[in-house]
N, C-alpha and C positions, 0 to 999 in steps of 0.2 A: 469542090466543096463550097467555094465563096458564091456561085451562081444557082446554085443547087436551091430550089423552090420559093425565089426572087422572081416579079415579074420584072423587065426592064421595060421602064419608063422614061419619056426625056429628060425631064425634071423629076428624077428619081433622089429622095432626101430619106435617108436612115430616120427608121420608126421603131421598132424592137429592139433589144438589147444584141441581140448576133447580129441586126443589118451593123449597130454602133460597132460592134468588135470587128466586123469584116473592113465597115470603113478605114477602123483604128489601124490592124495589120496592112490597108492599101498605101497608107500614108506612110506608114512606118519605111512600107519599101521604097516607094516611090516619090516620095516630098522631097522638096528643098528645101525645107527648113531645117535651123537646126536640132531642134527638139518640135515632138507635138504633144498637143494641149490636149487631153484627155474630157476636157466639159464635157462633152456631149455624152460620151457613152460614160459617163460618172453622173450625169444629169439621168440618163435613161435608167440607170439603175436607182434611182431616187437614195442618193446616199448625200450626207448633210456633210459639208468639207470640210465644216467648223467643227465638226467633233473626231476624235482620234478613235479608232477600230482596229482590234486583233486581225493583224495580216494572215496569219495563218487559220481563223475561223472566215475571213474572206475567200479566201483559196478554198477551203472546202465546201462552202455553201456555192458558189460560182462554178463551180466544177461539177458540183449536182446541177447546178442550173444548165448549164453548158451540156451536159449528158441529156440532160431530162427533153431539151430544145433540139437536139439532134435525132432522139432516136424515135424522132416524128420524120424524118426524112426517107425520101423513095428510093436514092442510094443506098448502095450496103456498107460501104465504103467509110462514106459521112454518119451514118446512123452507127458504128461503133470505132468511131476514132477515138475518143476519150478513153473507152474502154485499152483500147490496142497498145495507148500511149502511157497510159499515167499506171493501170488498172495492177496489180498483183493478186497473191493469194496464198492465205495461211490456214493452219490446223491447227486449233482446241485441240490436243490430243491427249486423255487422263485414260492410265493403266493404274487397275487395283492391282495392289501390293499380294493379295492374297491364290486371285487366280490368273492373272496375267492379261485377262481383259483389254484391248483397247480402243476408246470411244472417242470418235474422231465429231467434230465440228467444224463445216469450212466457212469459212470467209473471207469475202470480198478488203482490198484496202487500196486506197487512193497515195495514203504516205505512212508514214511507221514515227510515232510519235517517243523519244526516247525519252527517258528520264536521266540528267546530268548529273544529280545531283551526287557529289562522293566519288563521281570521276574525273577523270584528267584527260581522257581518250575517247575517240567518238567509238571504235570498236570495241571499248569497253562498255559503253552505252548500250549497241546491238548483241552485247554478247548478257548484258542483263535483262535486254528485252526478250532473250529467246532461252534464260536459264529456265531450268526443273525447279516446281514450286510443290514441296510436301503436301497435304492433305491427309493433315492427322486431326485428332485429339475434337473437337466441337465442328471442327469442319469437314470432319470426314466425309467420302464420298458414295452416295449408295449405288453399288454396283446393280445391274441388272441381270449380272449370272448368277451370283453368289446372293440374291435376293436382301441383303442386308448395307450396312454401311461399312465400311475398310479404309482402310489405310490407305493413302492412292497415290500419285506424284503425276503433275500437270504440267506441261510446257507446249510451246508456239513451236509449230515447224513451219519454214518457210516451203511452200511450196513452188511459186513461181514468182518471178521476180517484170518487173513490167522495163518496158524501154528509158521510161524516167520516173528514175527512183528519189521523190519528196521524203527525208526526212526533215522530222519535226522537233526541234532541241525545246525540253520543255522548261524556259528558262520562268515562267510563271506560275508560282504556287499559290496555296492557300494558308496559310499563318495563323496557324488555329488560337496562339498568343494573342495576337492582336485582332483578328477577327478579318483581316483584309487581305489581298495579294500584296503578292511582293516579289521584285525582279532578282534571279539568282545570277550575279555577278560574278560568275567565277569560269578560270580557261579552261577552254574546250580544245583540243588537238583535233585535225582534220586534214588527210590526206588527198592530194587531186588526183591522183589512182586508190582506188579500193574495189579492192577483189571480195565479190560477196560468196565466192563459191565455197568455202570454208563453211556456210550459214545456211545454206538450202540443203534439203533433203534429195534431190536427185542431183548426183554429181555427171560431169561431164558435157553441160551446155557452156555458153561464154556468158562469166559472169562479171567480166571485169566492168568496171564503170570508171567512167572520166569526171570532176566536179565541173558543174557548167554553170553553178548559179550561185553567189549567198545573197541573204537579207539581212543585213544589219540593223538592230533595236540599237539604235544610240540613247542611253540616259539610263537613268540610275533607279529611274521610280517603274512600278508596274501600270500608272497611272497616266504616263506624259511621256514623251520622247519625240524620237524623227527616226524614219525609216530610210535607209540608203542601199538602194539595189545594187552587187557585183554578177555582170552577165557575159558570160564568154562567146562571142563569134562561132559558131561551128564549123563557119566554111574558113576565114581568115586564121582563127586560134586568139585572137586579140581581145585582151578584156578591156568592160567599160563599166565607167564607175556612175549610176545615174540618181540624181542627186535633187530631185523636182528638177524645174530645168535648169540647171547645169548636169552635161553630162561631157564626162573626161575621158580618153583612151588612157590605157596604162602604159607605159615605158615599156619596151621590152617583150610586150605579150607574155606579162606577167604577173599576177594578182595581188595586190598592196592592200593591208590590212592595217597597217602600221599604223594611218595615218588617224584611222577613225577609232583605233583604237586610244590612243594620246588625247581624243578630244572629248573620249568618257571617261575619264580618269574619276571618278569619286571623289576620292581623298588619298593622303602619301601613306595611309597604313593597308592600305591594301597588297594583295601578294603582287609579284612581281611577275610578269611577265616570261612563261617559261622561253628557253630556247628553241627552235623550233628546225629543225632540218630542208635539205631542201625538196623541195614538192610538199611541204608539207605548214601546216598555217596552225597560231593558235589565235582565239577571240573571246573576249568576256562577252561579248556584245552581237557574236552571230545567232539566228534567230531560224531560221533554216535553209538547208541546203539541197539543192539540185543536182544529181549526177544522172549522167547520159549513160546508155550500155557504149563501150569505147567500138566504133566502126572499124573496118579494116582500112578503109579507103574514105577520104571526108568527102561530104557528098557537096554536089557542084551544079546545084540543080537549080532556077529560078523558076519558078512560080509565077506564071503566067495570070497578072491581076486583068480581071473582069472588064470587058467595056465601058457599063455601065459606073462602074467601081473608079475605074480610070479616068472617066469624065467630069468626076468630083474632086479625085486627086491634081488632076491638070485646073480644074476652075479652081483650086485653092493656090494651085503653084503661081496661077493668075494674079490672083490679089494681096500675092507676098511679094513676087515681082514686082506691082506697081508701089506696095509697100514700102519697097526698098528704093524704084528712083523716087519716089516722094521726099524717103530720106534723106537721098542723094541732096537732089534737091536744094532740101531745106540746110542740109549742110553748107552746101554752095552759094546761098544766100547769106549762111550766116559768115562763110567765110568774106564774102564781098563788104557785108558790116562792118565787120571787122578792118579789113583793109579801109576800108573809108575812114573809120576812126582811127585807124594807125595815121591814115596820111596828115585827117586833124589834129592830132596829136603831136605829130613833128612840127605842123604848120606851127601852134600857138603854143609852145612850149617854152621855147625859147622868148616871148612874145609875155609871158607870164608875171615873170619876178618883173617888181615895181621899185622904179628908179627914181632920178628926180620929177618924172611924171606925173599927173592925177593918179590916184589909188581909187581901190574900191575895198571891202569886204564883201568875204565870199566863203559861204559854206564850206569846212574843209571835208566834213565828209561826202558832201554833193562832190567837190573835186576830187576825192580818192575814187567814185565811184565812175566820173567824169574817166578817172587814166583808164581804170580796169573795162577793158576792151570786151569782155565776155557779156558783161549786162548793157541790156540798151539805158540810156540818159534820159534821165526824167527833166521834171523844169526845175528849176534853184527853188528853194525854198530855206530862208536863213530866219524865219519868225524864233528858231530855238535859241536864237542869240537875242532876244530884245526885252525889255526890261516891260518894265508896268507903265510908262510912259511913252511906250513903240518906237525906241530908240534904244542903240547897241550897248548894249549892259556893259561895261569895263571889266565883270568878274566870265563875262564869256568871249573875251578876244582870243583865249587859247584856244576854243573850237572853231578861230572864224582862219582865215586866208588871206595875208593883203594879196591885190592882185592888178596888175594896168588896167587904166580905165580902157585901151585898147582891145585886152582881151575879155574884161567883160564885157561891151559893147557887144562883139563876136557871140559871144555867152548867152546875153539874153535875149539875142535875137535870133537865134536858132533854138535855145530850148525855153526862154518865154519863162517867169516866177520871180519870184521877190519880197521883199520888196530891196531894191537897192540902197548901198549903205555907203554913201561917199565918204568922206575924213570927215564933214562937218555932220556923222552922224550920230559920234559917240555922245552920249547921253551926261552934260553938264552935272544934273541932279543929282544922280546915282554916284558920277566921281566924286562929289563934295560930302552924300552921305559917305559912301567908301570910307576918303579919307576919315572923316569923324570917328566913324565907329574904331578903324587903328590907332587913332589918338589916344580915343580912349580906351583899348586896352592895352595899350604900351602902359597908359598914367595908372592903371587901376593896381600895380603893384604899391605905388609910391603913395595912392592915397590911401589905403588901406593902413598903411602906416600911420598917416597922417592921425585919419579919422580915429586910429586907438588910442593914438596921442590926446587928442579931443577929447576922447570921454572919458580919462583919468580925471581931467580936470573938474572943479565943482561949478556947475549952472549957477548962478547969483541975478536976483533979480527978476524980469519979465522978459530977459533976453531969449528964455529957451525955446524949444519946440518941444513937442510931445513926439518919442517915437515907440513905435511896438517892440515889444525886447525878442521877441521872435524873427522879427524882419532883420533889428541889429546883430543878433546871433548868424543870419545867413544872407548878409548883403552883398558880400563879393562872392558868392556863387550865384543869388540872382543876379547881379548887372551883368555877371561872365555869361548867364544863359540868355540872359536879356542881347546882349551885342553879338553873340551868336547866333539868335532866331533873326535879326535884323540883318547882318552878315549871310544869312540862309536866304534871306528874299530873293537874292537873284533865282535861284534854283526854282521858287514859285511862282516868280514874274512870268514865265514863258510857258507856264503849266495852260494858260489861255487858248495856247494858238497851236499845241502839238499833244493832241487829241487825250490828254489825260485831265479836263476840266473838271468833271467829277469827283476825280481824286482827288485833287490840287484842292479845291475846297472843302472838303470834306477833314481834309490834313488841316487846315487854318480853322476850318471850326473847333476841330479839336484842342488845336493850341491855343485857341481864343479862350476856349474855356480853362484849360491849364495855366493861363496866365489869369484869368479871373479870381484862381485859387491864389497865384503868388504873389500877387502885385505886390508889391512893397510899400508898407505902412498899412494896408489896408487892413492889418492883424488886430488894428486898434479901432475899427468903424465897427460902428452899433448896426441893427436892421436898419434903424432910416438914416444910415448915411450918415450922421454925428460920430462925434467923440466919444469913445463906450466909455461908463462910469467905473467901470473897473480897474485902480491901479496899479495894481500888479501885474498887469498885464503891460506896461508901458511904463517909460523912464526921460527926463527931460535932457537933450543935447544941445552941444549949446550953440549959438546963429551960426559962426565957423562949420562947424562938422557938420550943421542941415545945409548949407551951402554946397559941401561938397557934396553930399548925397544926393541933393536937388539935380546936380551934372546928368546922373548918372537915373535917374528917377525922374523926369522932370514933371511927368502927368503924377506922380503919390499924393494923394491928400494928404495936405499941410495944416497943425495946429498949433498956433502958438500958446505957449505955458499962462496966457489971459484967458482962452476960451475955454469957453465953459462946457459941460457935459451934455449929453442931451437930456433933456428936460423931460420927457415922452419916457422914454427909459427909466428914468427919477422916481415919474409917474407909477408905472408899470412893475419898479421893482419894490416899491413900498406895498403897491396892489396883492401882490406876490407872496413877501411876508407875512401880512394881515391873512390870505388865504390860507396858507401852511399851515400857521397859528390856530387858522380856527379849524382846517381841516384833521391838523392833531386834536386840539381841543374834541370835536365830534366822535374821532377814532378812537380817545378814550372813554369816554361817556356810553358808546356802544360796547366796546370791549367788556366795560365792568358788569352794562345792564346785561349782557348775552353772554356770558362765559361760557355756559355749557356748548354754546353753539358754537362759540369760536375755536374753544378746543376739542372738542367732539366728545366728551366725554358723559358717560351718564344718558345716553342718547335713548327715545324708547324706540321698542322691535315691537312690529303688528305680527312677526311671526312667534313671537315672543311677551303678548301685549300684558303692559303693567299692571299689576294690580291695584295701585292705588287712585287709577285715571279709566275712567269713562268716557273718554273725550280726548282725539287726538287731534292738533291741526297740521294742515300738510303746507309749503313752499316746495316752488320747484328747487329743484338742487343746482342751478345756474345761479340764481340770487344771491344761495348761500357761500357758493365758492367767488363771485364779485365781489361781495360783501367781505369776504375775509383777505381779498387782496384790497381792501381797503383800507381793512385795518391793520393789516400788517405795514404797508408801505404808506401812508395817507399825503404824503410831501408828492408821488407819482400817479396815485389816481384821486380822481373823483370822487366825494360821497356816489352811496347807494341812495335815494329818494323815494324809492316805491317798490313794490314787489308785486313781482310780473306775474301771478298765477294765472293769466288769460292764455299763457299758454299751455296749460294743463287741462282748458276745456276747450270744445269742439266749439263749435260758428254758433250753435244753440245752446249754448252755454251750460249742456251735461257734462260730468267729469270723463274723460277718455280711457282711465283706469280702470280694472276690476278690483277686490281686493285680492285675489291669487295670484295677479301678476304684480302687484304690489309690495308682493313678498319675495316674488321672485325677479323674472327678467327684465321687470321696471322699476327695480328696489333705489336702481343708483339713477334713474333720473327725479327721487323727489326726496325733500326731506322733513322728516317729522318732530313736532313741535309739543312740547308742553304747551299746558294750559295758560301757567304762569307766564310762561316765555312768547305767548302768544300776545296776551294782552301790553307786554314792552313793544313787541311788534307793533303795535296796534296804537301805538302811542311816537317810535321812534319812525314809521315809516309810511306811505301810502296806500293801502293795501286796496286792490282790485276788485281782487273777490273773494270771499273768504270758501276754503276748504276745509270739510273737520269730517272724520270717521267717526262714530259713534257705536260702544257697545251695549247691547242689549240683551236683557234674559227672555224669554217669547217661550209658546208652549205649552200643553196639559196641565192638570194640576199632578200627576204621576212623572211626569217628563222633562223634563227645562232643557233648551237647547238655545247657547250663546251664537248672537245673530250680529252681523256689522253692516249698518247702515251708512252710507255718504250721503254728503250734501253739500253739493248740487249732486243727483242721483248717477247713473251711470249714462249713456247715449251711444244703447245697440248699436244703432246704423252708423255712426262715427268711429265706433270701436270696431268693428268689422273693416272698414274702410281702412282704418290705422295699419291693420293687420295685415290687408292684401297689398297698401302699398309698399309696407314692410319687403314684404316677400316679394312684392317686383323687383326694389330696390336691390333686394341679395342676387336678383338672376339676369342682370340688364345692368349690372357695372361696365364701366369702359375700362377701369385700371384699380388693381386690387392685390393685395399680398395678402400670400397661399403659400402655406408650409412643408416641403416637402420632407420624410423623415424616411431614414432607410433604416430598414430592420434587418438584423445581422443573426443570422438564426434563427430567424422566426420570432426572436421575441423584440417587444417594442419595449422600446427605456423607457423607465415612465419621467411625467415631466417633470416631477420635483429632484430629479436625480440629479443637476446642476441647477442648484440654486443663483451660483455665480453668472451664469448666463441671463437667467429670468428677466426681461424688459415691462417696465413701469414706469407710468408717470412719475415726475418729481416737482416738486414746489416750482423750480424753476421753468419747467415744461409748461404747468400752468397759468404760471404769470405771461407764457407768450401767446397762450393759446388766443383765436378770437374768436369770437359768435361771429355766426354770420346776419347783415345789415337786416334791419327790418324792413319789409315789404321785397324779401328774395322769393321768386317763385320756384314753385317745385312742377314742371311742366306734369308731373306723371301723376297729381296727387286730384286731379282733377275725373283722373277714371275709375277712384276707386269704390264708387258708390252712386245711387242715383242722384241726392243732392251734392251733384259736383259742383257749379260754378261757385256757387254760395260759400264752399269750402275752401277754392283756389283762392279769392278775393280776400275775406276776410278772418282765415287763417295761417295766412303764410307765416306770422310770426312762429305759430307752434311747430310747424314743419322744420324751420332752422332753427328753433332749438333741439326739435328731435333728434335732427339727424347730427347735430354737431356732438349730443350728450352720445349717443347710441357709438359713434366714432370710440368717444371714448371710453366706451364700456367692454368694446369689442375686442380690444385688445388680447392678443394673443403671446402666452410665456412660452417665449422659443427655447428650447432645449439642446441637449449637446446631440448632434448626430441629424440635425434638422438644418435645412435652407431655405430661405425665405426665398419665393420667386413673384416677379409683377408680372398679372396677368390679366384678360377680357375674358367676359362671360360668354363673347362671341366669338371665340379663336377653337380652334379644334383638339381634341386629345392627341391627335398626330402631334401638331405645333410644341405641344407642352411637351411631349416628349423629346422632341430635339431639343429643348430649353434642360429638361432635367440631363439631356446627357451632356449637358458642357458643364452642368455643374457638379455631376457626381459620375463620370468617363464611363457612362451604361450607357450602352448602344440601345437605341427605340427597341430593338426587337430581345430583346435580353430585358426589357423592364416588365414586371408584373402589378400593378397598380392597383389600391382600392382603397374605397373613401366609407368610414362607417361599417364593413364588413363586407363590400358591396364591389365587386368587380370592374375595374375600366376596361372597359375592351376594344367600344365601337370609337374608330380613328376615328373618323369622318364625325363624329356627334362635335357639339361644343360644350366648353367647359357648364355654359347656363343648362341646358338642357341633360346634363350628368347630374345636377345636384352639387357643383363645387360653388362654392358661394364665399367672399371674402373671410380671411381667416382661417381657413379651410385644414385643416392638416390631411395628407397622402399621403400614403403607405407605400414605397417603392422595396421589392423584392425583386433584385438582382440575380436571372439565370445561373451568372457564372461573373467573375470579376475579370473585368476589363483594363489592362494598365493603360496610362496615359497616352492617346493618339499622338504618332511623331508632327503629324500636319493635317491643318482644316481639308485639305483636299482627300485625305486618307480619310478622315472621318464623315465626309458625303459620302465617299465612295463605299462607306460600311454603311450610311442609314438609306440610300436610294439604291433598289437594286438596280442593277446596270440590263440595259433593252438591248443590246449589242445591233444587230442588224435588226431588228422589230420593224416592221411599216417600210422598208426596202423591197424594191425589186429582186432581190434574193429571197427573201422568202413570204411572195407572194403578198396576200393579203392578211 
């Protein structure tokens, strides 16, 4: 078989998937190694290692492959061994009930796939895969004697049974609950003798079988686990347990179950473990099983591997061999290291601890690494001990070593680094801060005493200082933080030289600025650094208790109870008052002349136009909502000064509105004015340009038909423009909320059904809203007409008012049984779909979606090119309801279908 239509070559290298398997079985036999590495012929089968695949749909797709590759061979032999080995055969076999009929169907099978499920015994399994199944009542059977349909009853007869009999325990279902697989975890009983003759239809051949194989699914999910092959020796009897590579003999020549059972354990509520007899096994966890037809005599035959075959085995035994004295080898060297540093090690050990001698410092972790004999010796490097002044910090002697200058010398002259730290290198500076900072906080309980003592007493005279009552309130927690960041310095001194400089500054800017916020006293400095004029804010102490404080403070800006305030401030806040003053003053004066405007009351409607006026004037509706955050708050903003109608008209100075949409979808970006209330305008503010609708009677003398004129007139090409950029604007969003609503019966709730839900602006919303800055371009508004440039340039201002008012017009009242979702115009209906099913647990392919009346269907379209456009509300109609996914891996695995072997050398192309 292994030479069978090979040509032999010198340099003959596996190219097909049977040359990889013949190699694989040569190695098998004949290698030294202890395990072999399967790549190649796992590479030849183009199968990706990184993803997990059903072992039993491998075996059968491999098995056709393996058949389908053989029975091209000129041997007879070779060209039906799969058949000879694996192959059986059963009978469809359905008798009507009525005339006794029976209609036979054969077929071919590779393994007998059982269903476990509600059993406890594996011949319990085979005895439900071969029971009598009725054929009554809608499924009756139509017989071909009796020309009609009857009553029938249908079962599997085994006919012949093959050499190695694959069953198949189907511990994998489908979970119509949940929509996904699921691994069924429950014991299965399974004898190493089993007699199939009880199950065939011709009695009297030898049908005993031996168990020669399991495959363990170790894990709990349908979706993840590890496979652990048990394979019996034929010729020895010895089982081996193969485990990727580790692979174990069993004790005994006897098959242990045990252990991988103990390591799937689930959880403690699960059944227990039945008792199991001997020869006989049970497993939550086995997966399927191989049993041999049992021989009389074990065969003793070896297999004579290929020259060609052999050539490849012996050049691989080659390069494991050399493999192995290399190891040798390098063992033997390392042991030689080793001994070298033991003998160093005894040399200067004793040699170490410093007496009345010179001393040094010396890395202690460089010397732990120095004893430990395993890693090689780098050079000393003790920069982690030195302070901001490149000398040995006092708070890091605990990490450092005294050590003879003896055996340093020895030290850095074999491993070279440093820099060296004699006795004269502790750092003066750092000990003198040290001590300080414990000075003071030993003193900091006693004077906190002191200082409350101090400020019972009354300040008399020009003795005092000025302190902030906020700093007095938390002084002894800032100098406690204050002597603690200072006490932390050593930690940031050495941040320079042991590769975290980045961070180490990073950390001090930020403290930099955290003390910028606390510094003490500074609660009381104005913006230029003075005395703020505010006295409640501060309280005078008297020279004794700023004394103490100055210890502890000594950079705080100091004032004594003579200096004066700042002067600029004085300035500034008289400035302040006068403005207030007059900007109430202005906000009443407007309020009284504009009442109607301010309260909105009495307002007039063009779809509704008054009878007593001829004559409307128009403002934009931004004016008038500034305008009234004016006057409502006048101490927080600004007068209003002019009114902006320039952005109501186009670059040519025609009006952008029609009167139809004026009434309707541009009602809330303008607002309409009395005559009266025009001319207060016209008196309290700037006005640009004036706008006014005017009504007219026109027409026969039989006929009168009311006509509405503007002025400035309308400006076609502007207004056209307006509109397409409109609509680009809704189909070319980058980020947008869209409503998703699910109907529950077919009917949709309508929106006023929860009022309690409804979202609107509110006064406060308003006050935070902001325009956007004048001269903001709209990159898009430049294509919507022929006179582009002219538009881009000198009407940006109208575009952000547009789009900031349109913002708010758009607004959508979310209802009960709706979710708002953020989406692009350019993302796909796929995409949106796994978006709706995390928020309402419907799987993509159970959602039915439509927008307007109008069907989503096409995955692949994007949301712009459907017609969803911000705001959007979507109809989801749910196939069937889906309860809550246990785990995101579950729920991939329900919205991607699974490609199992797809684009493998199993199945082709």
């Amino acid at each position: 078989m292994m030479g069978d239509g090979i040509q032999e070559e010198k340099d003959y290298e596996p190219q097909t998937i049977c040359e990889h398997l013949q190699y694989l079985f040569a190695l098998l036999q004949n290698s030294n190694r202890r395990y072999i590495d399967p790549s190649g012929f796992v590479k030849a089968l183009g199968l990706d290692t990184g993803q997990q695949q059903d072992a039993q749909e491998f075996s059968k797709l491999f098995m056709s492959l393996l058949e389908d590759t053989l029975s091209k061979q000129k041997n007879p032999d070779v060209r039906n061994i799969v058949q000879q080995q694996f192959c059986g055969e059963y009978a469809y076999v359905t008798v009507c009930n009525q005339c006794g009929r029976e209609s036979k169907l054969l077929s071919k099978f590779y393994e007998l796939e059982l269903n476990i499920q509600g059993h406890k015994q594996l011949t319990d399994c085979i005895s439900e895969f071969l029971k009598e199944e009725k054929l009554e009542g809608d499924n009756r059977y139509f017989c071909e004697n009796c020309q009609s349909k009857q009553n029938a009853t249908r079962k599997i007869r085994l006919l012949s049974l093959p050499c190695t009999l694959n069953l198949q325990l189907m511990r994998f279902v489908f979970d119509r609950q949940t929509g996904h697989k699921k691994k069924l975890n429950t014991y299965i009983g399974f004898s190493e003798i089993l007699d199939m003759e009880p199950y065939v239809e011709h009695k009297g051949g030898s049908y005993v079988y031996e168990l020669s194989a399991v495959l363990i699914h170790r894990g709990v999910s349908a979706y993840s686990g590890h496979y652990i092959a048990h394979v019996k020796d034929p010729q020895s009897g010895e089982w081996y347990k193969f485990n990727d590579e580790d692979i174990e003999k069993m004790e005994g020549k006897k098959l242990q179950l045990g252990i991988e059972e103990d390591l799937a354990e689930p959880s403690k509520s699960q059944t227990r473990k039945p008792k199991c007899g001997k020869g006989t096994h049970c497993s939550r966890n086995a997966y399927m099983l191989v049993y041999r037809l049992q021989a009389q005599e074990r065969p003793n035959t070896t297999i004579q591997v290929p020259a060609f075959l052999q050539e490849l085995v012996d050049r691989d035994n080659s390069k494991f061999e050399e493999w192995c004295i290399e190891m040798a080898e390098m063992r033997k060297q390392s042991v030689d290291k080793g001994k070298a540093k033991h003998e160093e090690v005894k040399e200067l050990y004793q040699r170490l601890p410093a007496g009345a001698e010179p001393y040094e410092f010396v890395s202690l972790e460089w010397l732990q690494k120095w004893l430990d004999e395993s890693t090689p010796t780098k050079p000393i490097d003790n920069h982690a001990c030195l302070c901001s002044h490149d000398k040995l910090h006092p708070d890091k002697i605990s990490i450092m070593k005294r050590i003879s200058e003896y055996a340093a010398d020895i030290f850095y002259s074999r491993y070279g680094g440093g820099p060296r730290l004699t006795v004269k290198a502790l750092c003066k500076e750092c000990v003198v801060e040290r001590c300080r900072v414990l000075r003071l906080k030993n003193q900091l309980n006693e004077d906190y005493k002191t200082v409350n003592n101090l400020l019972k007493a009354t300040v008399k005279g020009s003795d005092g200082f000025w302190v902030g009552k906020s700093s007095l309130r938390s002084w002894r927690q800032l100098a406690l933080e204050q002597l603690d960041e200072q006490d932390g310095d050593a930690d940031q001194s050495s941040g320079k030289m042991n590769g975290n400089t980045l961070n180490k500054d990073e950390s001090k800017e930020e403290r930099k600025e955290e003390e910028e916020e606390l510094n003490f006293n500074e609660d009381i400095l104005c913006p230029h650094g003075e005395l703020c004029i505010s006295e409640n804010e501060r309280r005078l102490v008297s020279k004794e208790a700023w004394s103490k404080l100055q210890q502890y403070f000594p950079k705080a800006p100091e004032f004594p109870s003579y200096k004066e305030c700042c002067s600029q401030c004085k300035i500034l806040e008289r400035e302040g008052e006068e403005n207030e003053a007059l900007h109430k003053m202005i906000a009443n004066e407007q309020k009284t002349s504009l009442p109607n405007l301010f309260q909105d009351k009495n307002r007039p409607c063009l779809s509704n136009w008054p009878e007593d006026t001829d004559v409307l004037y128009i403002v934009s509706q931004f004016f008038v909502e500034e305008w009234r955050k004016f006057v409502r708050k006048p101490t927080r903003c600004s007068p209003v000064s002019s009114v902006g109608n320039s952005a109501l008209l186009c670059p040519h100075g025609g009006l952008m509105f029609t009167f139809a949409s004026m009434t309707k979808e541009d009602s809330k970006l303008i607002a309409l004015i009395w005559p009266s209330e025009w001319q207060m305008i016209q008196k309290l503010f700037v006005v640009d340009h004036v706008i006014k609708i005017m009504r007219t009677e026109g027409g026969d003398a039989n006929l009168s038909e009311t006509q509405y004129i503007s002025e400035p007139k309308l400006c076609p090409e502007c207004r056209e423009g307006l509109l397409c950029q409109q609509q680009r604007d809704l189909r070319e969003y980058t980020q947008a909320t869209i409503y998703v609503h699910k109907v529950v019966d077919n009917k949709k709730v309508m929106k006023d059904s929860a009022p309690e839900l409804n979202v609107s602006s509110s006064e406060t919303e308003e006050d935070k809203e902001e325009t956007k800055p004048d001269g903001e371009k709209d990159p898009d508004f430049n294509q919507s007409n022929g006179g582009t440039k002219r538009q881009k340039i000198s009407h940006q201002n109208y575009i952000a008012y547009q789009k900031q008012v349109i913002r708010r017009s758009m607004r959508h009242r979310k209802v009960r049984g709706e979710k708002a979702l953020l989406v692009s115009a350019n993302q796909t209906l796929k995409e949106l779909k796994i978006q709706i099913m995390h928020a309402f647990s419907v799987a993509p392919f159970d959602q039915n979606l439509s927008i307007d009346g109008k069907i989503l269907s096409d995955d692949c379209a994007t949301l712009g090119t459907l017609g969803v456009i911000p705001e959007s509300v979507i109809l989801l109609k749910a196939d069937e309801p889906i309860a809550d996914y246990a785990a995101m891996d579950d729920v991939m695995q329900v919205c991607m279908p699974e490609e199992g072997f797809k684009g493998t050398g199993l199945l082709g192309h």
